[in-house]
Residue, then its C-alpha position, 0 to 999 in steps of 0.5 A: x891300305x893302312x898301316x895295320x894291314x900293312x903290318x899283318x901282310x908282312x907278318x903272313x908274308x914271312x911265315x909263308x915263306x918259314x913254314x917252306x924253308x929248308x935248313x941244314x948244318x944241324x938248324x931245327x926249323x922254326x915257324x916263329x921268324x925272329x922279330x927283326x925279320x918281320x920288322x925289316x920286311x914291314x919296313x920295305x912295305x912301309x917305303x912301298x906303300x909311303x911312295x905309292x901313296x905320296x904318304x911321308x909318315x911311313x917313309x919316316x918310319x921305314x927309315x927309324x925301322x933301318x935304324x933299330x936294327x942298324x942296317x947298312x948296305x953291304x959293299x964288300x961284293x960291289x957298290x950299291x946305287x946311289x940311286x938306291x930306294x933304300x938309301x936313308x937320304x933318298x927315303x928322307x928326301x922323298x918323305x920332305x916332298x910329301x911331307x908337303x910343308x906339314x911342321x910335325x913331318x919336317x921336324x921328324x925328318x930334321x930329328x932323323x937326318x941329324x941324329x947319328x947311328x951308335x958305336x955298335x951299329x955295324x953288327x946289324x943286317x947286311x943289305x944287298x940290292x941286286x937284279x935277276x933275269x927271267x929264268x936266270x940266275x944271281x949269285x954272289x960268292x959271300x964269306x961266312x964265320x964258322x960258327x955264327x948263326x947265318x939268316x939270308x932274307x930275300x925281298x923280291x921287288x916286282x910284286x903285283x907286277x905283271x905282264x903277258x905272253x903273246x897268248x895273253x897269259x900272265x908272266x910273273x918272276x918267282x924268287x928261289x934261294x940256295x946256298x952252297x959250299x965250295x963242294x958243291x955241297x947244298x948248305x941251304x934252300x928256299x923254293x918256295x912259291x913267291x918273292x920272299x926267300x928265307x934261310x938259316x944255317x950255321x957254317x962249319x968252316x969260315x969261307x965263302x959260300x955262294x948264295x943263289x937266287x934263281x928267278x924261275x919265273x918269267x919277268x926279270x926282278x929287282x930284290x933286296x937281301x939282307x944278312x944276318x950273323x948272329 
């Protein structure tokens, strides 16, 4: 697959998943996904493709993507892995392996490991890696600002994974996302079919809310999300 193809597969991915969200707290819906979220999800089929393939260039650009938009893991509801595949050192140390000796590859590898981010990096997206059972539940409590313009995208991680029952039919895990105040009252929901999840909604008040992924589905999945606050 080329990188082109991998650019408008991301781009279909994202409008799937925009033209089923639901969007509450006074959001209109949008079929026009901001360029930043396609831009992060090109990114993870960049790494995707680049580790599949042994290929360092789209691993190189994955990580000058995760720059651009300053994104950061977020550890405020527990420590990431540090043997996350979305660690910047660990994508940089896979692209040095397959950049196989190649002069141009190293030196952009050397340009992004020593280069820093800029004063206002922490204002971008909030990354979270996590795991949700076969038709189980995730949920993390988050503080939001009352008043911001929040963006929770889900990536689920198992795609093209599959495995079967002992009728020999398909199991597959599928991604739901669902937010709710401390009511109990629904702010936000994604149920659409897949792996990817979006929403938007603004917060009334600054409190915690809690973001639900529900996996109804039967294989246990992998995923990423990220936060953004407008």
């Amino acid at each position: 697959m080329s990188i082109k193809q991998i650019l408008f597969s991301a781009v279909l991915s994202i409008s799937a998943s925009a033209s089923a969200q639901q969007l509450s707290y006074g959001v209109e819906t949008s079929k026009d996904m901001p360029q930043s979220v396609r831009l992060i999800k090109l990114a993870g089929d960049l790494l995707e493709y680049g580790r599949r393939t042994k290929s360092a260039l789209p691993l190189i650009q994955a990580v000058q993507i995760y720059r651009q938009l300053n994104v950061a893991d977020d550890d405020s509801i527990g420590s990431q892995p540090t043997d996350s595949p979305f660690s910047e050192a660990n994508i940089l140390a896979d692209a040095t392996i397959f950049a196989d000796g190649n002069k141009n590859l190293l030196s952009l590898i050397s340009d992004l490991k020593k280069s820093t981010r800029g004063a206002g990096w922490t204002s971008g997206p909030r990354r979270i890696l996590s795991s949700v059972d076969a038709w189980g539940n995730d949920e993390k409590d988050i503080w939001f600002k009352k008043g911001s313009l929040i963006r929770i995208v889900i990536d689920g991680q198992n795609k093209g994974v599959v495995s079967y029952d002992n009728r020999g039919e398909p199991v597959t895990s599928e991604l739901q996302l669902t937010v709710y105040d401390k009511t109990g009252r629904e702010v936000a929901r994604d149920k659409s079919k897949g792996q990817n999840c979006i929403v938007s909604f603004i917060p009334y008040a600054s409190e915690k809310l809690s973001v639900i992924v529900s996996n109804v589905g039967g294989l246990s999945s992998n995923y990423v999300m990220y936060i953004y606050k407008d």
